[in-house]
LUMGU-585005 format. One record per residue (C-alpha): residue number from 1; x, y, z. Coordinates in Angstrom, 1 decimal. Example, Ala and Ser with C-alpha at 12.3 -4.5 7.8 and 13.67 -1.06 7.14 Angstrom:
<node tordo="1" east="12.3" north="-4.5" up="7.8"/>
<node tordo="2" east="13.7" north="-1.1" up="7.1"/>
END
This chain:
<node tordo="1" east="-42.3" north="73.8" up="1.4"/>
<node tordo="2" east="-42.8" north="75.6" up="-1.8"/>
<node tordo="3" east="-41.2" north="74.5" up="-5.2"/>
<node tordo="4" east="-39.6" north="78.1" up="-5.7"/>
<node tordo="5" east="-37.6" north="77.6" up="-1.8"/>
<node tordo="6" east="-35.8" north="74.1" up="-2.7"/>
<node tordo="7" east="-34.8" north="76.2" up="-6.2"/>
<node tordo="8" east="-33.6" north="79.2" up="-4.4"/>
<node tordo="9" east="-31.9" north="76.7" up="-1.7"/>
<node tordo="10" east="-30.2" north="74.4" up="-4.6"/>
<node tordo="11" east="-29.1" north="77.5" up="-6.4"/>
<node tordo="12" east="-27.6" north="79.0" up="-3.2"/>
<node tordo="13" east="-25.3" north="76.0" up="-2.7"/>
<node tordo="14" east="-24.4" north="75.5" up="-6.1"/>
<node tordo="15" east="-22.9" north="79.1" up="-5.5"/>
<node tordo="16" east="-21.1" north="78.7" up="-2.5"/>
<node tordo="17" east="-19.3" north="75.6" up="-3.8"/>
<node tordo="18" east="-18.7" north="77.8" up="-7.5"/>
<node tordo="19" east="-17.4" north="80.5" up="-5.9"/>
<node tordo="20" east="-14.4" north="79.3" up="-4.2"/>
<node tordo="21" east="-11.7" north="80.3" up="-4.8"/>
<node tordo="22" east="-10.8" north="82.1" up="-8.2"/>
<node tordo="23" east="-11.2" north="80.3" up="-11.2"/>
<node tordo="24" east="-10.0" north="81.3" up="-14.8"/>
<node tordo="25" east="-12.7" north="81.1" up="-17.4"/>
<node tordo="26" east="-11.2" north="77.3" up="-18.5"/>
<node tordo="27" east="-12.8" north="76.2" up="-15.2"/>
<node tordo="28" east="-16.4" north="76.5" up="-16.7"/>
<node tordo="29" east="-15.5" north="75.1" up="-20.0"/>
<node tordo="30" east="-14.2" north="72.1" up="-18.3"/>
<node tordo="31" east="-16.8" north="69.5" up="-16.9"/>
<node tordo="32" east="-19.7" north="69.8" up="-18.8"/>
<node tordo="33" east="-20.5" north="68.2" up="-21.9"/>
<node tordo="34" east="-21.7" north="70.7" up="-24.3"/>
<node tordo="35" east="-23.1" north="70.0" up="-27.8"/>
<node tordo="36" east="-24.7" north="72.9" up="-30.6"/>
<node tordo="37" east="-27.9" north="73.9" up="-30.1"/>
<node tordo="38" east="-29.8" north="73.3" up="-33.4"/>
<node tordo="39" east="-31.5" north="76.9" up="-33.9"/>
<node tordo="40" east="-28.7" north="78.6" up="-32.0"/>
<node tordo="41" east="-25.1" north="80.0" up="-34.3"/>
<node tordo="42" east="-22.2" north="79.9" up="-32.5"/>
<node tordo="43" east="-24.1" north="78.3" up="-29.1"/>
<node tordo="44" east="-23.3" north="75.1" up="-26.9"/>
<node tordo="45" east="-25.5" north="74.0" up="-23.8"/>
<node tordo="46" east="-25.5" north="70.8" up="-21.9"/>
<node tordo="47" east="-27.3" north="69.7" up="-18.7"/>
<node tordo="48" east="-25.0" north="69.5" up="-15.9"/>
<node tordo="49" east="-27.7" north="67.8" up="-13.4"/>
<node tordo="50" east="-31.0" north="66.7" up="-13.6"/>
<node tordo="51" east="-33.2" north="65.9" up="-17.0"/>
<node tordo="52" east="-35.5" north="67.8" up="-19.2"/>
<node tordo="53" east="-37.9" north="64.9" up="-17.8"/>
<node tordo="54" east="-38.8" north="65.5" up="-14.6"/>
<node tordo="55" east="-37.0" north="67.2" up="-11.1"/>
<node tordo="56" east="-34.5" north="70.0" up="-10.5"/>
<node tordo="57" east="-32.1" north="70.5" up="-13.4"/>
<node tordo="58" east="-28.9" north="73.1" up="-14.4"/>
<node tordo="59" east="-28.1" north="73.7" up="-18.3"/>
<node tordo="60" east="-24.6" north="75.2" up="-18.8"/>
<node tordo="61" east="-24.3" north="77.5" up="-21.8"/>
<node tordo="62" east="-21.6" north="79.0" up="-24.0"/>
<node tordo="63" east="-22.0" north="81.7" up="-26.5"/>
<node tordo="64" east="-19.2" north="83.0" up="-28.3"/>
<node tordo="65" east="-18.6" north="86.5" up="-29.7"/>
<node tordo="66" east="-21.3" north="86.7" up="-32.8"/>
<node tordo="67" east="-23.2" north="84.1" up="-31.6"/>
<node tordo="68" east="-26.8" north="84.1" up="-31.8"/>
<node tordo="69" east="-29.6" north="82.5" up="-29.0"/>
<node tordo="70" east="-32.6" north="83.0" up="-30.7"/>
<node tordo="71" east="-35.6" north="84.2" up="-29.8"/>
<node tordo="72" east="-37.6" north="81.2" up="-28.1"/>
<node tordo="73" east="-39.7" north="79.9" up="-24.6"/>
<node tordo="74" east="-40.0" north="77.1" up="-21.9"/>
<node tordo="75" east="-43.1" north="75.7" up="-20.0"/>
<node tordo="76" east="-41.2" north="76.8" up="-16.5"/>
<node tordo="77" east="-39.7" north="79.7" up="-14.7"/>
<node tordo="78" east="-35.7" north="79.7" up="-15.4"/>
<node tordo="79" east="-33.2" north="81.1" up="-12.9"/>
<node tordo="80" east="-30.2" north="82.6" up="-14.9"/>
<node tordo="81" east="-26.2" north="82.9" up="-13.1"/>
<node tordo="82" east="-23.5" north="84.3" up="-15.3"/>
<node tordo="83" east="-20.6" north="82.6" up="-15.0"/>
<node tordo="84" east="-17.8" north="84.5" up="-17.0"/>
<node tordo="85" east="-17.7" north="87.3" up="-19.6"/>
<node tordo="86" east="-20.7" north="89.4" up="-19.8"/>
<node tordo="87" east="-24.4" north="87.8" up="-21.5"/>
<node tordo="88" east="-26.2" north="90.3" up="-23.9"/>
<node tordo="89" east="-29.8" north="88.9" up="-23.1"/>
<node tordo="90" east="-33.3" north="90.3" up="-23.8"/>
<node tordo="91" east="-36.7" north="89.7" up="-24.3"/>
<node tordo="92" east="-39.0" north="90.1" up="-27.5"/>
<node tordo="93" east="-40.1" north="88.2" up="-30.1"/>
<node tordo="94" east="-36.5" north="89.7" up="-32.5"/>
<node tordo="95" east="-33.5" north="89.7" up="-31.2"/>
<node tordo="96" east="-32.1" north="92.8" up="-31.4"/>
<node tordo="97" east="-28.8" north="94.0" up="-29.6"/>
<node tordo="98" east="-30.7" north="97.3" up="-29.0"/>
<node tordo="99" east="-33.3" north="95.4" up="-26.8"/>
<node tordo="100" east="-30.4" north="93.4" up="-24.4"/>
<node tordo="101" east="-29.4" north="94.2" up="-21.0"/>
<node tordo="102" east="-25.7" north="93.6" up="-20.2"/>
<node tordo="103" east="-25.3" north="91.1" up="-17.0"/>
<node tordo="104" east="-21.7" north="90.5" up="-16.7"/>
<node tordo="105" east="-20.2" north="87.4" up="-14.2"/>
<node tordo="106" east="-22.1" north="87.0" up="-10.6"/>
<node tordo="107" east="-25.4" north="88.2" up="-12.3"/>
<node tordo="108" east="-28.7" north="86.5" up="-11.2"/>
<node tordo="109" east="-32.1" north="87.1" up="-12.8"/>
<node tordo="110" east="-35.3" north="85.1" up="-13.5"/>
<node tordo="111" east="-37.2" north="84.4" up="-16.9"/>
<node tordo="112" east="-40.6" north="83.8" up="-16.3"/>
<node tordo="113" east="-42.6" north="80.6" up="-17.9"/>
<node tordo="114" east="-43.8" north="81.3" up="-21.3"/>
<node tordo="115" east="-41.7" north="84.8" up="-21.7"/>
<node tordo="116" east="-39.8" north="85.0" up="-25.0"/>
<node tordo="117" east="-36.2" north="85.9" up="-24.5"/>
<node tordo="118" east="-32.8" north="85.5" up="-26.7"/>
<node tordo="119" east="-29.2" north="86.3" up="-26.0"/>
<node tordo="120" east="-26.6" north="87.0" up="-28.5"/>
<node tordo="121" east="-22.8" north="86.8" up="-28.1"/>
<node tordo="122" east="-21.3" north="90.6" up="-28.4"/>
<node tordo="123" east="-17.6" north="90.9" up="-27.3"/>
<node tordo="124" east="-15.8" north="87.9" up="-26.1"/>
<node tordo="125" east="-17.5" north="84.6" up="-24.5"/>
<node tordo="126" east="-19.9" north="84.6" up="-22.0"/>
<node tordo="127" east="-21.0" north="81.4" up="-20.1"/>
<node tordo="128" east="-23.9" north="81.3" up="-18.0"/>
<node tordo="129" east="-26.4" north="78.2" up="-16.1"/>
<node tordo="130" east="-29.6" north="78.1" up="-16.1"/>
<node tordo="131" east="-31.7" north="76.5" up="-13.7"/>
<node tordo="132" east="-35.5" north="75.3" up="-13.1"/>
<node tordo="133" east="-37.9" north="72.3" up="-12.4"/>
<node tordo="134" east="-38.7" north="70.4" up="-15.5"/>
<node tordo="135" east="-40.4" north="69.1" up="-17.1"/>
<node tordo="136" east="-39.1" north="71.7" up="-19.7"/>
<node tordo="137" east="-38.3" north="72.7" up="-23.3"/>
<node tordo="138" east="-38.1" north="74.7" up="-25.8"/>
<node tordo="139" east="-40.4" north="76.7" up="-28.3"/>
<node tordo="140" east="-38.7" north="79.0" up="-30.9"/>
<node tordo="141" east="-40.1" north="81.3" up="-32.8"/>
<node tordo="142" east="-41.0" north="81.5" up="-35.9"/>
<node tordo="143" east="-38.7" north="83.8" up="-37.7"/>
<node tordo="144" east="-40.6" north="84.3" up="-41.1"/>
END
């Protein structure tokens, strides 16, 4: 079976089991052990499962109203959930608020390999996951 199936499957039942019952917010906060992100303002990610290394992994992130994710790339194709509050994300080489799409809590999208995307932080927190297959990282652009 294809790579992209055991992603879509893992992702699927990480939903169900998120999804029951209502949580506040707190919930998401709690659990995961999330440090700042070094080219990132007002940003904290942490991997919840798996490794940049090698196999299936989950990144949970928290941006915070002003907060900056900027523009940057990975090797492999990542699979987005928000969590809570809305994420202002787009894709470009500047991040510009201009060029975001709002996805507010239960969104799902993809980011392709290689595809230079940012988020910024515009009113209140979001949190979102990301997903994928590593081995992964992270390229940033060059801002100057």
């Amino acid at each position: 079976m294809s790579r992209s199936w055991f992603l879509t499957m893992a992702l699927f039942l990480a939903g169900c089991s998120a999804t029951a019952g209502h949580q506040s917010p707190d919930h998401w906060r709690n659990g995961a052990n999330l440090t700042p992100i070094g080219n990132a303002r007002e940003v904290v990610a942490g991997f919840i499962m798996g490794a940049a290394d090698a196999g299936l992994y989950t990144i949970r992130v928290r941006i915070a109203p002003g907060g900056l994710m900027p523009p940057h790339r990975h090797p492999d194709e990542r699979h987005i959930t928000v969590l809570s509050g809305v994420l202002h994300y787009g894709f470009g080489e500047t991040a510009d608020k201009a060029l975001t799409k709002r996805y507010p809590a239960g969104s799902y999208f993809v980011v392709p390999a290689n595809v230079t995307h940012f988020a910024i932080g515009v009113s209140g927190e979001a949190i979102y996951q990301e997903s994928g297959v590593a081995p992964t990282g992270t390229k940033w652009v060059d801002s100057n």
